[in-house]
Backbone as JSON, one array per atom type, in Angstrom:
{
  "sequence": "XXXXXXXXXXXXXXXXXXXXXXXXXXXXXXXXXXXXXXXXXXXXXXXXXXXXXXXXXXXXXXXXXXXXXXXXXXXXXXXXXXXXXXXXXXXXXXXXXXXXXXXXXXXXXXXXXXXXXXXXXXXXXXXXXXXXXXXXXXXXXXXXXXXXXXXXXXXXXXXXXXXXXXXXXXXXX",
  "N": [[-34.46, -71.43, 33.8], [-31.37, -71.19, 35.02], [-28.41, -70.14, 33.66], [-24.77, -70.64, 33.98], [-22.16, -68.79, 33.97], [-18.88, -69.79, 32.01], [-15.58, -71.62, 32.3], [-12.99, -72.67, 30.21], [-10.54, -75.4, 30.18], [-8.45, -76.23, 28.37], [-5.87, -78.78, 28.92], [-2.59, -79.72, 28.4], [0.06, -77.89, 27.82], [-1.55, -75.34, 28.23], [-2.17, -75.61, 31.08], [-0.71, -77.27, 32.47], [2.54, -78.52, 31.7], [3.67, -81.74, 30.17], [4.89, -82.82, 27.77], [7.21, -83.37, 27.19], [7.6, -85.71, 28.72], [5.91, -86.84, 27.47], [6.49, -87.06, 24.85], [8.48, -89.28, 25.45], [7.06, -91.6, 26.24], [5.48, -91.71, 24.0], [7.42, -92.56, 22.36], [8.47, -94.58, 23.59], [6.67, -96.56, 23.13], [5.93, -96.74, 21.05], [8.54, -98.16, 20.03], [8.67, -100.56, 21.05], [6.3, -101.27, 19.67], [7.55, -101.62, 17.33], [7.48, -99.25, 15.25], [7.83, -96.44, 13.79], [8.87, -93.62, 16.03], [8.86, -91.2, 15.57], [6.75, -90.43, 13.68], [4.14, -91.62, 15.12], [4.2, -90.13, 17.31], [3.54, -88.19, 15.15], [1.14, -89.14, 14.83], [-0.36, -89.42, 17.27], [-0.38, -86.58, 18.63], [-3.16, -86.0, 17.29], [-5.25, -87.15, 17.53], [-7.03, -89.53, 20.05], [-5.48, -92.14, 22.15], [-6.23, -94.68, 22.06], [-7.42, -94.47, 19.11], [-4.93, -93.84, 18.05], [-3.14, -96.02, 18.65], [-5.15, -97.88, 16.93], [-5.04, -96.58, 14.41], [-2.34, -96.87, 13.67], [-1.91, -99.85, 13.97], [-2.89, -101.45, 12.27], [-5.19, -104.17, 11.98], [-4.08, -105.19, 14.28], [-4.2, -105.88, 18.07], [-6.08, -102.47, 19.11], [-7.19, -101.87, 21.29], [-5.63, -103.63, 23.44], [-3.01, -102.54, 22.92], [-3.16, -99.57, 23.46], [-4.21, -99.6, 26.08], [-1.39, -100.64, 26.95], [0.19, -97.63, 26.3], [-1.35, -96.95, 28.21], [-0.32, -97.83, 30.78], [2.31, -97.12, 30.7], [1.66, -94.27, 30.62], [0.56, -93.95, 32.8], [2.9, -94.35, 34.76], [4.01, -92.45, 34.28], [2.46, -90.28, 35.11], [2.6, -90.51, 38.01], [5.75, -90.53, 38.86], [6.96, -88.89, 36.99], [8.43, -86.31, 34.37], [7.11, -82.86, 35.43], [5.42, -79.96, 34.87], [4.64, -76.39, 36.36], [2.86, -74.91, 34.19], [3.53, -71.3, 33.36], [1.7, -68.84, 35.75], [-0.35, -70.27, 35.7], [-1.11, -71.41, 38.5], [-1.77, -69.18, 39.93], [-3.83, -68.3, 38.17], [-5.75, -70.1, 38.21], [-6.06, -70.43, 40.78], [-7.45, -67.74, 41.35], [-9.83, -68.49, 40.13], [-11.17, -69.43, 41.99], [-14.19, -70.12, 43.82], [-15.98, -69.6, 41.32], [-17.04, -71.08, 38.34], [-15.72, -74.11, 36.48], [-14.09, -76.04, 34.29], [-11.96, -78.8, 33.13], [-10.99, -79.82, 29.82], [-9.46, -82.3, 28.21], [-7.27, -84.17, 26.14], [-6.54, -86.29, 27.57], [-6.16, -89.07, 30.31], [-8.61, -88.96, 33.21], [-7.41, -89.92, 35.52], [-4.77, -89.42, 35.45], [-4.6, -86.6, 34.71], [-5.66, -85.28, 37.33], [-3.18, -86.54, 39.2], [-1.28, -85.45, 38.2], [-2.15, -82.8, 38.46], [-2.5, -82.66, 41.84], [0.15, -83.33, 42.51], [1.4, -81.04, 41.71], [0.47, -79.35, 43.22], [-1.81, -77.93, 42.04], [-5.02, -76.72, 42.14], [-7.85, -79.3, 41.6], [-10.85, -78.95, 39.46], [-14.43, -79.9, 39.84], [-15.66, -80.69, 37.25], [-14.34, -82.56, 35.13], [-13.43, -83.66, 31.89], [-12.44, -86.27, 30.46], [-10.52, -87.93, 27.62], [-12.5, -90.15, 27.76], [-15.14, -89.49, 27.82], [-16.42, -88.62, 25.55], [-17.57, -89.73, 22.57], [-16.26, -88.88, 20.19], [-13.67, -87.72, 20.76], [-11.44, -84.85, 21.11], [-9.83, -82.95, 18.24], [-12.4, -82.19, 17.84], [-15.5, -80.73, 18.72], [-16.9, -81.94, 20.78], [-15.88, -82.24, 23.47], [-15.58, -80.19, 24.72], [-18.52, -79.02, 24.58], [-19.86, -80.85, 25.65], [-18.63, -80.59, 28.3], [-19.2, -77.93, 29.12], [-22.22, -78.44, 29.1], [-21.99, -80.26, 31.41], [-21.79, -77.84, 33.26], [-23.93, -76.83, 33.66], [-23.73, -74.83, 32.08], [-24.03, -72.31, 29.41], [-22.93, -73.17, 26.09], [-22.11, -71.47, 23.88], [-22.03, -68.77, 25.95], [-19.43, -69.74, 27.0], [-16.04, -69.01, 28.12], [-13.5, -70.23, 26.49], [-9.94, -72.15, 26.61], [-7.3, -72.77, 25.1], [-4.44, -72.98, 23.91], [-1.82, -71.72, 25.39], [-0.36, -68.43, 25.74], [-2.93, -67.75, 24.66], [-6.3, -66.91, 25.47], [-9.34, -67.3, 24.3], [-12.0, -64.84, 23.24], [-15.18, -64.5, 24.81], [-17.86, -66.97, 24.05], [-16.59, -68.23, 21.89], [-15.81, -70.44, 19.71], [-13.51, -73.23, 20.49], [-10.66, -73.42, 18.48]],
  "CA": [[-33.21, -72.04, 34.19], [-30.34, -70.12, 35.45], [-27.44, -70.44, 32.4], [-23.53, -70.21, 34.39], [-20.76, -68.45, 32.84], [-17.75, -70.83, 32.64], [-14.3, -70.92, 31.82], [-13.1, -74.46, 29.87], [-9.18, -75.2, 29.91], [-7.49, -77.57, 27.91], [-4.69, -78.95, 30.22], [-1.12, -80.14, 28.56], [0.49, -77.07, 27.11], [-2.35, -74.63, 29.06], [-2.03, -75.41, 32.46], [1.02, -77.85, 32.61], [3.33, -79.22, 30.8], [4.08, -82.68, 30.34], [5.42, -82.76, 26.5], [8.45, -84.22, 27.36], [7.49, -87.16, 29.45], [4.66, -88.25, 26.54], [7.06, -87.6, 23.78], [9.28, -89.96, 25.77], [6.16, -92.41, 26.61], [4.73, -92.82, 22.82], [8.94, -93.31, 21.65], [9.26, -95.97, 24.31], [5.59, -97.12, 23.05], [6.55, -97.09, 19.59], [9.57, -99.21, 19.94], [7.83, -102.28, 21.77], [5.73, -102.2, 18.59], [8.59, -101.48, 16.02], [7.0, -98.28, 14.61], [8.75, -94.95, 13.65], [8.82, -92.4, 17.09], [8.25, -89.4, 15.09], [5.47, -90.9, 13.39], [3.64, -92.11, 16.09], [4.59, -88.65, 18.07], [2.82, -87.29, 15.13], [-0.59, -89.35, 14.83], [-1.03, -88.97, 18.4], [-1.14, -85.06, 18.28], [-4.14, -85.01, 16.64], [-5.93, -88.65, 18.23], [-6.97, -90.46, 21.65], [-4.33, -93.45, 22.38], [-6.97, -95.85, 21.22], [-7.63, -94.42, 17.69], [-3.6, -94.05, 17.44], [-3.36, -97.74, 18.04], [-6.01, -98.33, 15.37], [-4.4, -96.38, 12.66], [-0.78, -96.95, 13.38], [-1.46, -100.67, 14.1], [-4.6, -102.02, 11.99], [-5.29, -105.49, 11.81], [-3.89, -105.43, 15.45], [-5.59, -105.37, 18.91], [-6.09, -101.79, 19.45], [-7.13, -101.98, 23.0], [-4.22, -103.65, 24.14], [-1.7, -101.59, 22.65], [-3.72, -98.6, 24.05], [-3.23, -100.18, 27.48], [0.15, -100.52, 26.93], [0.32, -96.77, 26.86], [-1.74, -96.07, 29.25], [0.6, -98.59, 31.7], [3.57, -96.22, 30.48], [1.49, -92.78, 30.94], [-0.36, -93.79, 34.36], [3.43, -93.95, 35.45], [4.8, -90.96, 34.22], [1.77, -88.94, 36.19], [3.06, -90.4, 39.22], [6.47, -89.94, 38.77], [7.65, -87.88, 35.29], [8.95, -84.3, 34.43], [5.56, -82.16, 35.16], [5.81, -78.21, 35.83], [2.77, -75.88, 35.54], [2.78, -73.3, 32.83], [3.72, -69.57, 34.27], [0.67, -68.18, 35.74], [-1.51, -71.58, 36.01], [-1.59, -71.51, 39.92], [-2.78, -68.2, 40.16], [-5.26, -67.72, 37.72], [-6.78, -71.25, 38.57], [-6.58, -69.22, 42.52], [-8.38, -66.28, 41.18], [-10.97, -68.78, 39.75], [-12.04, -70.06, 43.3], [-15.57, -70.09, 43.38], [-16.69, -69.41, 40.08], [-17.5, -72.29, 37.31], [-14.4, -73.73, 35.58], [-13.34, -77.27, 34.38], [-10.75, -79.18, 32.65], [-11.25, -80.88, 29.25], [-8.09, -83.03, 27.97], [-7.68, -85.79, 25.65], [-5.85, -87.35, 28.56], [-7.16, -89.75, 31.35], [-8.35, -87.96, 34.07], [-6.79, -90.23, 36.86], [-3.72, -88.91, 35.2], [-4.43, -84.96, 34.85], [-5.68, -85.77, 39.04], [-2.11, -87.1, 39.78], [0.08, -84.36, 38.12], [-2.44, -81.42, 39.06], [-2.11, -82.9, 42.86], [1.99, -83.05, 42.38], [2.16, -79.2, 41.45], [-0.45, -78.19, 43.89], [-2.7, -77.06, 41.41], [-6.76, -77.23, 42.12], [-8.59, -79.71, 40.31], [-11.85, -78.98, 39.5], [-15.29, -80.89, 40.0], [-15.66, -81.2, 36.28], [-12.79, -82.81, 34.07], [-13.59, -84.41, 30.94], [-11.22, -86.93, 29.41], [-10.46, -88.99, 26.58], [-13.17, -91.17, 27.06], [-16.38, -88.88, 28.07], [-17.16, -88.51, 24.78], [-17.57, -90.55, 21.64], [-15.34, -87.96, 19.11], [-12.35, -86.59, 21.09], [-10.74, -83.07, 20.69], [-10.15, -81.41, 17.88], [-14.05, -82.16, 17.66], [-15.79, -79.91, 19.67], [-17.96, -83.01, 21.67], [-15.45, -82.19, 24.86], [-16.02, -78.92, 25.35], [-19.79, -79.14, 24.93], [-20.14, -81.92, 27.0], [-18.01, -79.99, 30.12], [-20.35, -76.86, 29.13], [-23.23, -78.82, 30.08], [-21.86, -80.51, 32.55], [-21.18, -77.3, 34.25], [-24.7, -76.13, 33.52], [-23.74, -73.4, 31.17], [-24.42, -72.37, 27.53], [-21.6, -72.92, 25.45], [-21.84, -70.1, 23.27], [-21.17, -67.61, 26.7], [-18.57, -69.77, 27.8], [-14.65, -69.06, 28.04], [-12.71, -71.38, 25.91], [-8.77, -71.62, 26.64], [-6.71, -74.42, 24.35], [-3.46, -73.15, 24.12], [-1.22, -70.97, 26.03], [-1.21, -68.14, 26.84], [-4.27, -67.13, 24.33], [-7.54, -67.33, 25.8], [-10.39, -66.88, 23.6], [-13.41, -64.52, 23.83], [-16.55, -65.75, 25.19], [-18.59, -67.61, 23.21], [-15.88, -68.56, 20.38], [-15.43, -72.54, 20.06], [-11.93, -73.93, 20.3], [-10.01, -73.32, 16.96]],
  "C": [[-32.09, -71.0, 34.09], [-29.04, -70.46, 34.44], [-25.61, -69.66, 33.45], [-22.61, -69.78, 33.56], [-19.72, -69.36, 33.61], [-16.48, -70.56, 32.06], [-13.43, -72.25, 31.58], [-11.75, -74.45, 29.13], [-8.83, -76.74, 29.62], [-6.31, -77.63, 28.94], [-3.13, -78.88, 29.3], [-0.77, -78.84, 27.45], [-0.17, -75.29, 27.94], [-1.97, -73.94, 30.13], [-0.8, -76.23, 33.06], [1.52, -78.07, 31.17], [4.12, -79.95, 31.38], [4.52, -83.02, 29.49], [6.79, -83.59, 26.64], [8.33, -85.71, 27.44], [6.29, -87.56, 28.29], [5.47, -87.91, 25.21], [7.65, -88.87, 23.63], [8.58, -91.36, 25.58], [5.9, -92.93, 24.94], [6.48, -93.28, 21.92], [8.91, -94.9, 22.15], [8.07, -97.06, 23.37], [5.81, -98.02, 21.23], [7.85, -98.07, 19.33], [9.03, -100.72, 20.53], [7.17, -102.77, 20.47], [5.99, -101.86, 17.4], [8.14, -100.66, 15.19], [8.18, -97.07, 14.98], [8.23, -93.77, 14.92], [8.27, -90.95, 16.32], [6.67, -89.67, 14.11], [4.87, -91.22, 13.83], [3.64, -90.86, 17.0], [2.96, -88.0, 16.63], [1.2, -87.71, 15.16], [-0.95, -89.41, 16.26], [-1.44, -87.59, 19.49], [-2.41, -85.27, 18.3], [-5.48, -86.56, 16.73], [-5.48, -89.19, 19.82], [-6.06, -91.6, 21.38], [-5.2, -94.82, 21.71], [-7.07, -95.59, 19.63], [-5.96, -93.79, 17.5], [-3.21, -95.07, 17.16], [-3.88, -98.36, 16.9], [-5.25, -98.19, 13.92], [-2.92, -96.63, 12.38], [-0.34, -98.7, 13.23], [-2.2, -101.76, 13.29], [-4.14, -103.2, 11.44], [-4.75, -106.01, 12.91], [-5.03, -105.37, 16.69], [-5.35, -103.84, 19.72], [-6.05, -101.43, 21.0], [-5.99, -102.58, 23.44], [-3.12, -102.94, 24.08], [-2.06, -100.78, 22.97], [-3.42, -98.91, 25.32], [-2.21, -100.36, 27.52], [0.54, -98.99, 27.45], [-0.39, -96.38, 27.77], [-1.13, -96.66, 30.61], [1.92, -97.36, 31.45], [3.31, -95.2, 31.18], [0.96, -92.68, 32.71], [1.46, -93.38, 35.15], [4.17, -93.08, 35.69], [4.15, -89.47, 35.01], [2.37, -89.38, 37.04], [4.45, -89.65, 39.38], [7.61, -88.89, 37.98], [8.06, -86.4, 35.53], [7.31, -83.85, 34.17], [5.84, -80.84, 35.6], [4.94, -77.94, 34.87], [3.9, -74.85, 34.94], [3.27, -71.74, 33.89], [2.5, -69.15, 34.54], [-0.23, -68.93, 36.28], [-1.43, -71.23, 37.3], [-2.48, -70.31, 40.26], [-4.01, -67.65, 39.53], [-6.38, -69.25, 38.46], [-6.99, -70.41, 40.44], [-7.77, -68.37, 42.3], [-9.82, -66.67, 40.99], [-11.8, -69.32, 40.87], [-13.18, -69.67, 43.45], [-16.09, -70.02, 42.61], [-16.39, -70.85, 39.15], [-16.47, -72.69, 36.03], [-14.26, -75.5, 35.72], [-12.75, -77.66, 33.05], [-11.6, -80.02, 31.16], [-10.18, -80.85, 28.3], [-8.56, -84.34, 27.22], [-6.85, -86.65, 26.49], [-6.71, -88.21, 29.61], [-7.47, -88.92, 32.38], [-8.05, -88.57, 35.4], [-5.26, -89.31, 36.9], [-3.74, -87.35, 35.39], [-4.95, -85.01, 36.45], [-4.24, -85.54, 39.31], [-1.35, -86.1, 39.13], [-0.8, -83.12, 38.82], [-2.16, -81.63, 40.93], [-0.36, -82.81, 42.82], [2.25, -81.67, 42.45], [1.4, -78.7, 42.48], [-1.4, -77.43, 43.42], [-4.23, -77.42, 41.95], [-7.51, -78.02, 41.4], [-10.07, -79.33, 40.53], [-13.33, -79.73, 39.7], [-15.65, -80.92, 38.68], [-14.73, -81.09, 35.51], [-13.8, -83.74, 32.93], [-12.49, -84.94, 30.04], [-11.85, -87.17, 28.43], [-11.49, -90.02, 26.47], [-14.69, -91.02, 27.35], [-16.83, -88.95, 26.87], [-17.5, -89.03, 23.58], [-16.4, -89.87, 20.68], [-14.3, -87.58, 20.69], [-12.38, -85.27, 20.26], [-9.8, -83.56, 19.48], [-11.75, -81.18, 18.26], [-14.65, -81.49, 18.66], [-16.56, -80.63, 20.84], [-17.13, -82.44, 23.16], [-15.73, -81.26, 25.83], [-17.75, -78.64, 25.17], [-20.38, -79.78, 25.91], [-19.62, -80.65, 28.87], [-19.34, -78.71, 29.76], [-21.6, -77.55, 30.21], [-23.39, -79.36, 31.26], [-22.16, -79.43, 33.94], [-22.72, -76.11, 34.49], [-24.2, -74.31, 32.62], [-23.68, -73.44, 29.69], [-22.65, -72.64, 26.75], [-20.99, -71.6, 24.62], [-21.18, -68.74, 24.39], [-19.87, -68.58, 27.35], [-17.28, -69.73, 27.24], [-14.19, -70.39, 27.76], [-10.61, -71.26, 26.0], [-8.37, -73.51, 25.75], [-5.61, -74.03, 24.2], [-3.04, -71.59, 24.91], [-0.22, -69.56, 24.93], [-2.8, -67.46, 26.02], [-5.33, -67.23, 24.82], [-8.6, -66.42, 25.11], [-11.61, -66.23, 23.79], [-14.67, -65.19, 24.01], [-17.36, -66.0, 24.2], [-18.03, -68.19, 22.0], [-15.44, -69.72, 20.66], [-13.96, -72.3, 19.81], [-11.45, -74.13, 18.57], [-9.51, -74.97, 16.38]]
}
């Protein structure tokens, strides 16, 4: 079996930035369900929209309040503040033909609808928020797109924040 070298980019901070419009999104989110904005800003750093719900709201119904934001965020891809990163158009150019996809703890109708807005390329493999049982930090996202993309993980290019991009074979910090 033939093993592809790949090249596996986290999106919001990366390749755009949308920081604004989802600070704005979990404030507005957080006020509907009378929780502290900066607290809620911060447990959804470092968690999918469903396991923020959980821990910010427990003994509530997670899933709905998760749909809630994702009613907020679906409409901030359409119309929100989105501008790519310096550079993003052309290296994602440079990558034309070769083996390269997206993995985000975001939806990927959403990273679709802003990368179409800027003109950027999307790739034929994205992995959201809900490909994998663990979300990012956990490394399940970027293994998963690895295999997706038929390639080893160990040779493949890992990028997670801007503008560092990590040597090959080194997992996401």
């Amino acid at each position: 079996m033939t093993v592809t070298p790949a090249v596996l980019f986290d999106v919001d901070g990366t390749l755009v930035d949308a920081l604004a419009g989802q600070r704005r999104i979990w404030a507005q989110w957080a006020g509907e369900f009378g929780l502290d904005p900066d607290t809620v800003y911060a447990v959804a750093q470092r968690t999918r929209p469903i396991e923020t719900a959980a821990e910010l709201l427990p003994g509530s119904d997670a899933r709905s309040a998760a749909a809630r934001f994702d009613e907020l965020e679906d409409e901030d891809a359409s119309h929100g503040d989105v501008r790519q990163i310096d550079g993003a158009a052309a290296l994602l150019e440079a990558l034309a033909g070769r083996t390269w996809a997206l993995v985000t703890s975001n939806a990927e109708r959403r990273v679709v609808r802003r990368f179409e807005r800027l003109g950027l390329p999307v790739p034929a493999v994205i992995v959201d928020n809900a490909a994998t049982r663990r979300g990012k930090p956990a490394p399940d996202p970027y293994l998963f797109a690895a295999e997706r993309l038929g390639s080893n993980p160990a040779t493949a290019s890992w990028s997670r924040t801007r503008p560092r991009v990590l040597p090959q074979g080194s997992p996401p910090p």
